[in-house]
C-alpha positions in Angstrom: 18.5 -18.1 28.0 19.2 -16.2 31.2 21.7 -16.1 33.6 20.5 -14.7 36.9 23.9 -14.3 38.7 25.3 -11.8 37.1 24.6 -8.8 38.4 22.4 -6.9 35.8 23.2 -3.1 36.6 27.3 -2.9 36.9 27.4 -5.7 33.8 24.8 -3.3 32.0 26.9 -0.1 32.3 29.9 -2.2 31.2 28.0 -3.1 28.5 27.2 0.3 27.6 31.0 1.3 27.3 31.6 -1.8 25.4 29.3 -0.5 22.7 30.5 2.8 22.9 34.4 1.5 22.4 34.8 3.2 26.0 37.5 2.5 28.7 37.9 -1.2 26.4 41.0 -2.5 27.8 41.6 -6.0 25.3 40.7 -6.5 21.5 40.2 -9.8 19.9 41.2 -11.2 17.0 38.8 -13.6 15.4 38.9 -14.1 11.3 39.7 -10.6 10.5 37.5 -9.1 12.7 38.1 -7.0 16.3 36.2 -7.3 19.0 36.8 -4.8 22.3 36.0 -5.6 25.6 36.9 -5.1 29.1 39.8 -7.4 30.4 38.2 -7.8 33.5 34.9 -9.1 32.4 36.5 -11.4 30.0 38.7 -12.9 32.8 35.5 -13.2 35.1 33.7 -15.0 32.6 35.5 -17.3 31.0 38.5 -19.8 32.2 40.5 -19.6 28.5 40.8 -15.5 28.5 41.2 -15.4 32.6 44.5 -17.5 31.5 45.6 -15.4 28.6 45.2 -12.1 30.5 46.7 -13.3 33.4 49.5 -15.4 32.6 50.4 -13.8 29.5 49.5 -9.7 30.1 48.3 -9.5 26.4 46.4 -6.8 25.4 45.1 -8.5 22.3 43.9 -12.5 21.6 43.6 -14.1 18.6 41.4 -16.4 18.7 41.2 -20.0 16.9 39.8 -19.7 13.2 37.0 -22.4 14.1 35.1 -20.0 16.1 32.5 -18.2 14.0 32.5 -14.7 14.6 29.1 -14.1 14.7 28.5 -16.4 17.5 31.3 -14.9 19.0 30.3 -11.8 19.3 26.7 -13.0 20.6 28.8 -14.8 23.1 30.8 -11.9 24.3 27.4 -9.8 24.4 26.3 -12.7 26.7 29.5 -12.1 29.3 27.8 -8.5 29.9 24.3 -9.2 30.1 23.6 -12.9 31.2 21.7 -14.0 28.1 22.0 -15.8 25.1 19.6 -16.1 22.4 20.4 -18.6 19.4 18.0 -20.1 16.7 18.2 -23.8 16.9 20.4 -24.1 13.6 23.2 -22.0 15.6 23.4 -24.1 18.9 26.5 -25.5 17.0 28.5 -22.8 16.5 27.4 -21.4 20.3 28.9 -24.9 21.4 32.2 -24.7 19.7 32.6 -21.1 21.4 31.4 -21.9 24.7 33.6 -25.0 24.4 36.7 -22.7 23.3 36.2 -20.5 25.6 35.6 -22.7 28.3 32.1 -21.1 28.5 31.0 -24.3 30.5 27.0 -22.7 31.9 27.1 -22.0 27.9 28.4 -25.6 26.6 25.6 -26.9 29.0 22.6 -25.1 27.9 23.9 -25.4 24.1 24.1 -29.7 24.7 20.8 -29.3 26.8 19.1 -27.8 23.7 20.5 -30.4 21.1 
């Protein structure tokens, strides 16, 4: 799945540093596991961590146990580069985190798919 609005080269080089655990400004919390990413990027792209940067000024999330943290992390890969590839016995656990995160371009493709 792509996503052609998000800009490819800026959200590329963000990506690069997110790999690299560079200039990472947020972890997440998600069944034992950390995540880094960049605040601003997570705020952009999804509606549930714009509100829990912004109103709260946290500098780490834990998020809700019935996320699976694989799909998680796919979905936070997807925030930097505008696609999403899932095998169709996944498209479940994509929903629940688009759903969470109030991924809706994510929740619709997933629903789409089933």
């Amino acid at each position: 799945v792509e996503f052609p609005e998000v800009p490819p080269t800026l959200l590329a080089n963000l990506n690069r540093q997110r790999l690299e655990g560079k200039l990472c400004d947020v972890s997440i919390l998600l069944q034992g596991r950390i995540f880094r990413a960049h605040r601003a990027v997570l705020a952009a792209s999804s509606p549930y961590f714009h509100d829990q940067l912004f109103l709260k000024e946290l500098d780490s999330i834990s998020l809700p146990d019935v996320m699976d943290p694989e799909a998680f992390g796919v979905v936070l890969a997807s925030a930097y580069t505008g696609r999403l590839a899932m095998a169709p016995e996944e498209i479940v656990n994509f929903l629940t985190v688009g759903s969470v995160l109030q991924m809706w371009h994510i929740v619709d493709k997933c629903t789409e798919l089933l």
